[in-house]
C-alpha positions in Angstrom: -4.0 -15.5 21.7 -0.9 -13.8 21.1 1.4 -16.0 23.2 0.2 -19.7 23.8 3.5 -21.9 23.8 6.1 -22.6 26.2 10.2 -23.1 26.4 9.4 -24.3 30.0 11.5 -27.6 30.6 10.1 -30.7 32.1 11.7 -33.2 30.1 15.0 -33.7 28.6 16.7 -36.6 26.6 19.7 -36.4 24.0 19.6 -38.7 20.5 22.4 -39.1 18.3 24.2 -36.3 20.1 21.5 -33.8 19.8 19.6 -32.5 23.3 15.9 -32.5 23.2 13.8 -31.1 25.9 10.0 -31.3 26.1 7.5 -28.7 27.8 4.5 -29.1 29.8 2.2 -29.6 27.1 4.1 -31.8 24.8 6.2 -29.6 22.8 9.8 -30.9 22.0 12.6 -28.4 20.6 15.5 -30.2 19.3 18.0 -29.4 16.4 18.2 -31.1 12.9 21.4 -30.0 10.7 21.5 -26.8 13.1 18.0 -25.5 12.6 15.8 -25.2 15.9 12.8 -27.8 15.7 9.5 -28.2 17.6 7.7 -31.1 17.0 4.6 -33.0 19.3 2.8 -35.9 18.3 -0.6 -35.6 16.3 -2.7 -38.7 14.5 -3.1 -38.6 10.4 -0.7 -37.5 7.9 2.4 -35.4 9.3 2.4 -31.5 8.6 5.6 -29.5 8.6 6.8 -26.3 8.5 10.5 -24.7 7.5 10.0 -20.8 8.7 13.0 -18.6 8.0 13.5 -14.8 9.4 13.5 -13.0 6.4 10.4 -10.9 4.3 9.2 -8.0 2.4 10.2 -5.9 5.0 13.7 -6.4 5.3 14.0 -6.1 1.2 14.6 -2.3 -0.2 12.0 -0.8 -2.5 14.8 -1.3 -4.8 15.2 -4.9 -4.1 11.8 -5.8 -3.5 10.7 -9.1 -4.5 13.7 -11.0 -4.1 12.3 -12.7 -0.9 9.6 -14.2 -3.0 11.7 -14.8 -5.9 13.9 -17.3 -3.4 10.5 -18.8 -2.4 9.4 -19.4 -6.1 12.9 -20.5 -7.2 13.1 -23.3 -4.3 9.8 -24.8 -4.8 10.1 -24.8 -8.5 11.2 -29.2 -8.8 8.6 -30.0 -7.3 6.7 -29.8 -10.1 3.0 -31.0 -10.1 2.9 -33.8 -8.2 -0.1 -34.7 -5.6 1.8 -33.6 -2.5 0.0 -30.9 -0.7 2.7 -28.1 -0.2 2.9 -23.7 -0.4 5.7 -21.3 0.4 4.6 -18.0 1.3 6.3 -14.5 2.0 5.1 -12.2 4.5 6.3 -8.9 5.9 9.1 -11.0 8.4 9.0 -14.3 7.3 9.3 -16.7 4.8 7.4 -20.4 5.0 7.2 -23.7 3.1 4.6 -25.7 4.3 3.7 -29.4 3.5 1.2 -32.2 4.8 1.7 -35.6 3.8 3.3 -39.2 4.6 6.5 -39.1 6.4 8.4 -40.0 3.2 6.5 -37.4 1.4 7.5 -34.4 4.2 11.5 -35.7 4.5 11.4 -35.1 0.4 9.8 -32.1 0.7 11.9 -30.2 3.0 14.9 -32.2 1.6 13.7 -30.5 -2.2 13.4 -27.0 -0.8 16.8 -27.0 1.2 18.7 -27.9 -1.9 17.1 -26.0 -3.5 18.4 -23.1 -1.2 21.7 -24.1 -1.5 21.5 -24.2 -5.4 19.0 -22.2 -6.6 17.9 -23.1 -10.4 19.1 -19.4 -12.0 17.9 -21.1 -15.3 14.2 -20.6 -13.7 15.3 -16.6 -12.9 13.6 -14.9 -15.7 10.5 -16.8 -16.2 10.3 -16.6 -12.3 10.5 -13.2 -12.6 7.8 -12.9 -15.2 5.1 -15.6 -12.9 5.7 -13.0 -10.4 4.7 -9.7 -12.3 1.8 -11.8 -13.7 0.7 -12.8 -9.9 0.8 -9.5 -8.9 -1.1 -8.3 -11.8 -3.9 -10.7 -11.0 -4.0 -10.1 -7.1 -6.4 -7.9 -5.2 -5.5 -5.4 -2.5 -8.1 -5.8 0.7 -9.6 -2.4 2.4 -6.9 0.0 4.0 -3.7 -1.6 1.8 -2.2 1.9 1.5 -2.3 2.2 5.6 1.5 0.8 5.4 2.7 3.2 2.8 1.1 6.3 4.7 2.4 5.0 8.1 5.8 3.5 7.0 6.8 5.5 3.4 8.9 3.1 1.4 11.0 1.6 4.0 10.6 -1.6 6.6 6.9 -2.5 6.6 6.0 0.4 4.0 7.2 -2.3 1.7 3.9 -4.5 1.6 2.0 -1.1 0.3 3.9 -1.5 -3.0 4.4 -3.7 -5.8 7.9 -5.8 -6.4 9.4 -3.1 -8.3 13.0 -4.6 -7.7 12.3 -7.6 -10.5 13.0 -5.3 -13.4 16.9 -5.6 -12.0 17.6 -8.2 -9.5 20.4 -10.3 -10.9 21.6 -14.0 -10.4 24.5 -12.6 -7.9 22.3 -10.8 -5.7 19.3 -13.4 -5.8 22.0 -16.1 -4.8 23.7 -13.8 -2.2 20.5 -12.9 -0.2 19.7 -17.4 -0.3 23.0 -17.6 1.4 22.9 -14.6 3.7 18.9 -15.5 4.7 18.4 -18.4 4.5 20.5 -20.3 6.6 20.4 -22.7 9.5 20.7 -20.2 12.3 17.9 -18.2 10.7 15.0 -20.7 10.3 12.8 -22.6 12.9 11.6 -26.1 12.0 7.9 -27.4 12.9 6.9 -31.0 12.7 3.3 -32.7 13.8 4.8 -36.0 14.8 6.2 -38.4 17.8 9.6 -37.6 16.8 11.5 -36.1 14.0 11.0 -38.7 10.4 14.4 -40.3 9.2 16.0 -38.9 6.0 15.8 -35.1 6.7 18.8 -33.3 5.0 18.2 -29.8 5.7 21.8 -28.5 5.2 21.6 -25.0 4.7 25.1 -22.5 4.3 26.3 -20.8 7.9 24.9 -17.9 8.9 23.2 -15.4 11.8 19.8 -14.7 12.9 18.5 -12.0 11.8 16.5 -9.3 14.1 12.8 -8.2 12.7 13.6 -4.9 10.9 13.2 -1.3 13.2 10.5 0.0 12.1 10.2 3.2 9.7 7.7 5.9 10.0 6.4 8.9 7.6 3.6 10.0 10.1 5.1 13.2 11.9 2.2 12.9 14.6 -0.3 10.2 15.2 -3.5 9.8 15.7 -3.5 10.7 12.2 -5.9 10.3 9.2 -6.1 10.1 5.1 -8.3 10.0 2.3 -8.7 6.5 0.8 -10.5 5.4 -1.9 -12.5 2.5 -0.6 -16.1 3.4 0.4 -15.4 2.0 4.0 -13.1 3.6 7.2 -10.0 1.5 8.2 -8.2 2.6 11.2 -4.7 0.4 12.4 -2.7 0.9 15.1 0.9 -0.3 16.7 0.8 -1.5 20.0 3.2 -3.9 22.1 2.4 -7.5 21.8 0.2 -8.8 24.8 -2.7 -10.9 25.5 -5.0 -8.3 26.8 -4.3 -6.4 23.2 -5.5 -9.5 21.5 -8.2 -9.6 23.7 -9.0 -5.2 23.3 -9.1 -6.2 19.3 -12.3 -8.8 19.6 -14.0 -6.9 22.1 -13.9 -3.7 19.5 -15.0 -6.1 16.9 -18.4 -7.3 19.0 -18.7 -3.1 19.5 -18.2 -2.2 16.1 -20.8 -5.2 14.9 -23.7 -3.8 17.4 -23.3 -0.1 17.0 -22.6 -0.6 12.8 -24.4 -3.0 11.5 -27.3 -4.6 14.3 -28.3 -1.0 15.7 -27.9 1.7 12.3 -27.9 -0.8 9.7 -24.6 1.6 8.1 -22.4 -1.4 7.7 -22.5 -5.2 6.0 -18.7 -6.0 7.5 -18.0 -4.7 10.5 -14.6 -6.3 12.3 -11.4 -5.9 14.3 -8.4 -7.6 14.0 -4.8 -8.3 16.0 -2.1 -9.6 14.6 1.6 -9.6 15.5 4.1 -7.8 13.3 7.4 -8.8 14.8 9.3 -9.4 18.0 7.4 -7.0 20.6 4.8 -5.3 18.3 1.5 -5.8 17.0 -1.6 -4.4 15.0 -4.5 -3.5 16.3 -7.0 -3.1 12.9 -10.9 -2.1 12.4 -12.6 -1.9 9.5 -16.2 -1.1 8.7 -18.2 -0.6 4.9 -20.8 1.6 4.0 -22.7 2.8 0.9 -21.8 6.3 -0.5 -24.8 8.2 0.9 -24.4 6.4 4.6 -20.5 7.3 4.6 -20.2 10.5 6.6 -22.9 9.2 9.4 -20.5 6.0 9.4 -17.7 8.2 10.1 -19.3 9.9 12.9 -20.7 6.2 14.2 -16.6 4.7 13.8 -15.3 7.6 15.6 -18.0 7.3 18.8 -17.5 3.4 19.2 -13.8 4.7 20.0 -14.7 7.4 22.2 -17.1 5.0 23.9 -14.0 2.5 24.4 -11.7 4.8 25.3 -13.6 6.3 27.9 -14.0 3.2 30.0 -17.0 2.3 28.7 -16.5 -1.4 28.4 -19.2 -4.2 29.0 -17.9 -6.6 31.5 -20.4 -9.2 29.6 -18.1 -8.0 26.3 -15.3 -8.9 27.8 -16.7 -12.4 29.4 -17.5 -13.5 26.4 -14.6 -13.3 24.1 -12.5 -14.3 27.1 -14.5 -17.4 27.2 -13.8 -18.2 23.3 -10.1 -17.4 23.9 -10.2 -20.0 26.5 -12.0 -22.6 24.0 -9.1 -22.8 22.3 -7.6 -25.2 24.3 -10.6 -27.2 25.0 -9.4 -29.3 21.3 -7.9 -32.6 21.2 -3.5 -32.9 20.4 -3.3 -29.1 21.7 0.3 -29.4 21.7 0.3 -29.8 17.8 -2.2 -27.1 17.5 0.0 -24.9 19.2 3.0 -25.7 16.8 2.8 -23.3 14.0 2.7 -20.4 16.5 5.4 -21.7 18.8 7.7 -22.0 16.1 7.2 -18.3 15.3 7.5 -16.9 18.9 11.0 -19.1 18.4 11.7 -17.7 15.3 11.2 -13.9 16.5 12.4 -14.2 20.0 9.1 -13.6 21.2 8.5 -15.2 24.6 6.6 -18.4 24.8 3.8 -19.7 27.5 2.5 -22.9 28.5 -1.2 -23.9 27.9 -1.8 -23.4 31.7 0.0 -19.7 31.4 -1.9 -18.7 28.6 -4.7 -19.4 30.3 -3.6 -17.8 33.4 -3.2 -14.2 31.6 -6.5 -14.2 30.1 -8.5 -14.7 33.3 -6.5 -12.0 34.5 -7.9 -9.4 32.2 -9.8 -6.7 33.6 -11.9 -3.9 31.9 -9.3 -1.7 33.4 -6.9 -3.2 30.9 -8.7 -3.1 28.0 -9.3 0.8 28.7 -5.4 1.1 28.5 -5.1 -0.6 25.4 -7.8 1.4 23.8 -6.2 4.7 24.8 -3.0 3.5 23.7 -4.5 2.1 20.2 -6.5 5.9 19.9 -3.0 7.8 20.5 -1.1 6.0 17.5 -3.8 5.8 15.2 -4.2 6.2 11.7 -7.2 6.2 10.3 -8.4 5.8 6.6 -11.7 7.9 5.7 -13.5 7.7 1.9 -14.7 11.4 2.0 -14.3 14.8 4.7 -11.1 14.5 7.1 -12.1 13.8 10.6 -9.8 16.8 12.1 -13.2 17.2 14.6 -12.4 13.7 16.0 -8.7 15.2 17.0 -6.7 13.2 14.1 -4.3 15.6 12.2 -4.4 15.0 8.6 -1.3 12.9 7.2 1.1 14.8 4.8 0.1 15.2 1.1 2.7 17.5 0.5 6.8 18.0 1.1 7.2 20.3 3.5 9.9 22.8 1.5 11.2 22.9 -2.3 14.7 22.5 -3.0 16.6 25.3 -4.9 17.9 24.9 -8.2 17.0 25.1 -11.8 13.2 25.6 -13.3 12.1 23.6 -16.0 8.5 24.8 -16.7 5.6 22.8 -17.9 4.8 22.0 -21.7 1.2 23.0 -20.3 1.1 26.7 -18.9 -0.3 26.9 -15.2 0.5 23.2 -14.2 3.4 23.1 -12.1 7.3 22.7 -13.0 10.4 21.0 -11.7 13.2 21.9 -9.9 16.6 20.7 -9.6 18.8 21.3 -7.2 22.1 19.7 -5.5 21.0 17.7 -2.9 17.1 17.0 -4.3 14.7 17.3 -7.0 10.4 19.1 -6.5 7.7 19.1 -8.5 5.6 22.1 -7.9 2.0 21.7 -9.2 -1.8 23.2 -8.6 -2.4 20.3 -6.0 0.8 20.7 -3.9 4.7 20.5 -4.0 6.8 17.4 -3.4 10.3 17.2 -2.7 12.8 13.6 -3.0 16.0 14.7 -1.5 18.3 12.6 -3.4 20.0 10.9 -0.2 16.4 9.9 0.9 15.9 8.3 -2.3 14.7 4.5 -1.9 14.4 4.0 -5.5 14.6 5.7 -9.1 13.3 4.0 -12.4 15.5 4.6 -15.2 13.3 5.1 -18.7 15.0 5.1 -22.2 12.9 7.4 -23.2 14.3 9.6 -20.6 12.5 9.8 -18.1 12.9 9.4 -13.8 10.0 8.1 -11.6 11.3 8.6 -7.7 10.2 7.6 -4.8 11.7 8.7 -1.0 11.9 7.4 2.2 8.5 9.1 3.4 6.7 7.6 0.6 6.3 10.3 -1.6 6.2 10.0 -5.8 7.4 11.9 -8.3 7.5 11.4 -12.4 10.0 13.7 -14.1 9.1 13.5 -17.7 10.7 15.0 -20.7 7.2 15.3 -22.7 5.4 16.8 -20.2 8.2 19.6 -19.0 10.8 21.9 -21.2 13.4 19.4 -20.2 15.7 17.1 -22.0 16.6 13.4 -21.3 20.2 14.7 -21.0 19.7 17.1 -18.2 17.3 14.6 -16.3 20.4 11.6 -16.8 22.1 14.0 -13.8 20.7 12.7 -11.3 21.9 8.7 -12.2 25.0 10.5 -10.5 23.7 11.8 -7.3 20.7 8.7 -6.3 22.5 6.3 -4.6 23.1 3.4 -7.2 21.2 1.3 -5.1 18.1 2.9 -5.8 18.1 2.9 -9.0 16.8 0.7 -11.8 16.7 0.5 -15.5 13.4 -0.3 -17.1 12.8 -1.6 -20.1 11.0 0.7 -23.2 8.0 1.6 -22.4 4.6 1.3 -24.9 4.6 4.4 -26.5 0.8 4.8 -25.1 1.8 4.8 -22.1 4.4 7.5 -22.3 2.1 10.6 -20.9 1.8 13.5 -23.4 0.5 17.1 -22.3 -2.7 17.7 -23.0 -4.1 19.0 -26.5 -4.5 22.6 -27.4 -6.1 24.8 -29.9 -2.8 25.2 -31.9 -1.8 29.2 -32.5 -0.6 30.5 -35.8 3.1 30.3 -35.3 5.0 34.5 -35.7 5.3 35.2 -39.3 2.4 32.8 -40.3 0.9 34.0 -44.3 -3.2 34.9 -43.6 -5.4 34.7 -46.8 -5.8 37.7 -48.3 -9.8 36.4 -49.4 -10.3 35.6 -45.8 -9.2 39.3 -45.0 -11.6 41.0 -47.1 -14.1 39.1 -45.7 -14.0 40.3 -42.4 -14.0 43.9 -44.0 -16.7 43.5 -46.0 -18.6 41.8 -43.3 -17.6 44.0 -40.5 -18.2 47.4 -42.2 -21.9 46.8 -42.4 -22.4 44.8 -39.1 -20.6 47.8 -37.4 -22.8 50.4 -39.4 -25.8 48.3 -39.3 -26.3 47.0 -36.3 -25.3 50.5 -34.9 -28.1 52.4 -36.1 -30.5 49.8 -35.0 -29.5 50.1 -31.5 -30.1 53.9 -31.7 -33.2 53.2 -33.7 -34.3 50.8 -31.1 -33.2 53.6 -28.2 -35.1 56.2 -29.8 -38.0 54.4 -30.4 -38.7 53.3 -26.7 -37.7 56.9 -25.6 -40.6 58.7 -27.6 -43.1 56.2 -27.4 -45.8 56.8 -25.9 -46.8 54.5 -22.4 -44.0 52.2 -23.9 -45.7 51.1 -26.5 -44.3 51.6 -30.1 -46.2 52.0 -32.6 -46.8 49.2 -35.4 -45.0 50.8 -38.3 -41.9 51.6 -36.4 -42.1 48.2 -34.8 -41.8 46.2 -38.1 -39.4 48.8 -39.4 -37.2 48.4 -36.3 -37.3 44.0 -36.5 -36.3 44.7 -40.2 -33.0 46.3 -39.4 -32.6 43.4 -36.5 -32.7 40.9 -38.6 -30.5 42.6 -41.4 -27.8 43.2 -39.1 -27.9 39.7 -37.5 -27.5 38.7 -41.6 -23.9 40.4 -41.2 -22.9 40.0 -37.2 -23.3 36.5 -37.0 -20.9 35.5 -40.1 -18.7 38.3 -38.7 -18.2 36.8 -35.3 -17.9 33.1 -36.7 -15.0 34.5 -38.5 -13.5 36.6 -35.8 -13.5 33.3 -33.6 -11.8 32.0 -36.0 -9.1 34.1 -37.2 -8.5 34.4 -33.4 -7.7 30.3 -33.4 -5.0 30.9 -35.7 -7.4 29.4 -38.7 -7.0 31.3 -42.4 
């Protein structure tokens, strides 16, 4: 669950000048070259854990990636040997992570950390480039873009986007953020053992812990929904960190299973989730698939398993039973090194810590009534993620597609008449177009890509996007390269030349005859001569064909003036068709 370890004192020696207490289950804390350290004893090879306070969302879109770049950069000698070891870079942490022999932990950790201390710039560019190609190979679950729509392109937005900030991160700030982030007083050790292996020299430069980041928010009123482009309906939602939340979350999951998938067969994957995101929050998330012609029914089902949860609606037998596998959790053998990984987090967020026998203690106490709360409380702040028709019947509001306002300043029209234009003002820049209008006000700009050929690509704090390109608006690189001197400089980065290919280009058009163009004279006498006798031609055989149904007699025309009257059809289509082909194209600007 979401708290399972304890700071509770019940034993306390001192080593080589260093204090170590030990909880009720097991768990020592001491310190090793000023970095807090867990450790409790476990049988096999040892596993450790270095954790530092520092991920994608304390990065700027502008920066983004360096947190990663640090990780690749410090685990780079240790080349490709057997030892089993990762590094990985979430939204508010950082870990390297090893199992081995005690030697073979003591020279990992000892690698990484002086590593940290010197990073290997040599590595920076062709770390750089194994990122890009990492990214380019990975694969976004269902509901990625929830972030971006409930963050924009600040704190936890972050994760919704790629590591745009590798096209400029230099040596200087790479080595500044290793110094400022990665430091002693920022990072909790973990260690599966009887006591801490001899060897360790985790030296790491001075520093301060650093607070989870305050979150950021582009959703002017929750519960809240989008369009999404998976065929399945995500919802998430932000609620404080506690054990009848984490408890809420599986018993939504057993719901969503029965009513989904066992009873209307709309859904293979139906499942909740609850995970943490920093010191006192957490996520509450549900997902469910569907196949394109079961998706608005799906919809409909989501929404009513809510409804049923929200009205109190809750099977006690629900709740028994994913109590009772929360509870099996401590029923494993070595408990206190199971609990490890996640009492080294509460540590390294603040986040309070319980006992075995505590843990325990707030999951009996769960009622229904609790659960009740939590799912009025995950309903109020959601935001849900639908693949077709907005669920405004439900009582979500649909999330913003659009800037509210345009900024007022110079037009620059599109190259393609009807599609939009741009405006530039003093404090922002909008793109007006058929599907909406967006606005980046300069100061709200988290960052601006820098082409060659000219053009800007922003981005602002609420997450919105816009592309100002010379080649698709009567605007010149020159009058675009303003706004390098109203962005803040820290949003802005200069990107290499792009392939020509992917430069966009306006659409083709029938091209017109420029003013003054030279028509052939030939092609000019042909529509006369053409035209005369269509014109005369085809105009008496409309008033022959008039007269002839006028006089005849029952509406039957007689035989002679029948074949008389197709005879003049067919002779004028022999000069009306040739005459229109080369209206049509004297009208295109051809001859």
């Amino acid at each position: 669950m979401d708290d399972t370890v304890s700071t509770t004192d019940s034993d306390t020696t001192s080593t080589t000048g260093t204090t170590s207490t030990t909880d009720a289950d097991g768990i020592t804390e001491t310190t090793v070259d000023g970095i807090r350290t867990v450790h409790a004893p476990r049988s096999g090879l040892l596993s450790a854990g270095l954790l530092f306070r520092v991920g994608r969302a304390d990065e700027t879109l502008a920066t983004s990636g360096i947190t990663h770049l640090v990780e690749h950069l410090a685990l780079h000698r240790h080349g490709l040997g057997d030892l089993h070891y990762n590094g990985a870079t979430a939204a508010t942490y950082t870990h390297f992570h090893v199992t081995g022999t005690a030697a073979d932990v003591v020279e990992y950790l000892n690698g990484v950390c002086a590593a940290l201390r010197d990073l290997p710039m040599d590595r920076l560019e062709t770390e750089k480039e194994i990122l890009r190609t990492e990214a380019a190979g990975k694969s976004h679950g269902p509901g990625h873009a929830a972030t971006l729509w409930r963050y924009g392109s600040r704190s936890y937005g972050l994760t919704g986007y790629g590591e745009a900030g590798l096209h400029r991160l230099t040596a200087d700030e790479v080595r500044a953020w290793a110094q400022t982030r990665f430091t002693a007083e920022n990072a909790v050790l973990w260690i599966t053992g009887d006591s801490v292996p001899e060897g360790l020299d985790l030296k790491l430069p001075a520093g301060a812990w650093h607070p989870a980041p305050e979150a950021s928010s582009a959703l002017p009123v929750t519960p809240a929904w989008y369009r999404g482009d998976e065929g399945g309906v995500v919802l998430t939602a932000v609620v404080p960190r506690s054990t009848e939340a984490g408890l809420f979350a599986e018993v939504l999951g057993k719901e969503l299973f029965r009513e989904l998938r066992q009873k209307s067969g709309y859904s293979y994957t139906a499942t909740a989730d609850y995970s943490p995101r920093d010191t006192d929050s957490a996520t509450v998330s549900a997902y469910a698939d569907a196949l394109p012609q079961k998706q608005d029914a799906l919809v409909g089902a989501f929404v009513d398993v809510f409804a049923k949860l929200r009205a109190g609606r809750i099977d006690q037998a629900d709740l028994d039973a994913v109590r009772t596998s929360a509870l099996a959790q401590f029923d494993v053998p070595e408990l206190a090194a199971c609990m490890l990984p996640g009492h080294a987090m509460n540590l390294l967020l603040r986040h309070r810590n319980l006992t075995a026998a505590e843990a325990r203690a707030e999951i009996e106490a769960v009622t229904v009534a609790d659960l009740h709360r939590v799912a009025r409380a995950v309903w109020d702040d959601a935001l849900m993620q639908v693949p077709g028709r907005g669920v405004d019947w439900a009582g979500l509001t649909a999330a913003p597609t659009e800037s509210p306002g345009v900024v007022t300043g110079r037009r620059y029209s599109a190259v393609e008449e009807g599609t939009g234009a741009l405006l530039l003002g003093r404090d922002g820049i909008s793109l007006t177009s058929p599907r909406g209008q967006v606005t980046i006000r300069y100061a709200d700009c988290t960052l601006m890509q820098v082409y060659p050929d000219g053009a800007r690509h922003l981005v602002g704090g609420d997450g919105f996007t816009l592309a100002a390109e010379p080649t698709l608006f009567h605007v010149t690189a020159a009058e675009l390269s303003a706004l390098d001197r109203v962005v803040p400089a820290a949003s802005v980065i200069r990107m290499p030349p792009r392939d020509p290919d992917r430069i966009p280009q306006p659409r083709k058009t029938t091209p017109r005859p420029a003013p003054g163009t030279a028509r052939h004279t030939w092609f000019t006498v042909l529509l006369w001569v053409l035209g005369i006798p269509a014109v005369l031609v085809g105009g008496f055989t409309a008033l022959l064909a008039y007269v002839a149904f006028r006089t005849a007699d029952d509406g039957a025309i007689p035989a002679e003036d029948a074949r008389f009257l197709f005879a003049c059809l067919i002779l004028s289509a022999v000069f009306v068709i040739p005459w229109g082909l080369l209206v049509r194209r004297r009208k295109q600007g051809l001859n």
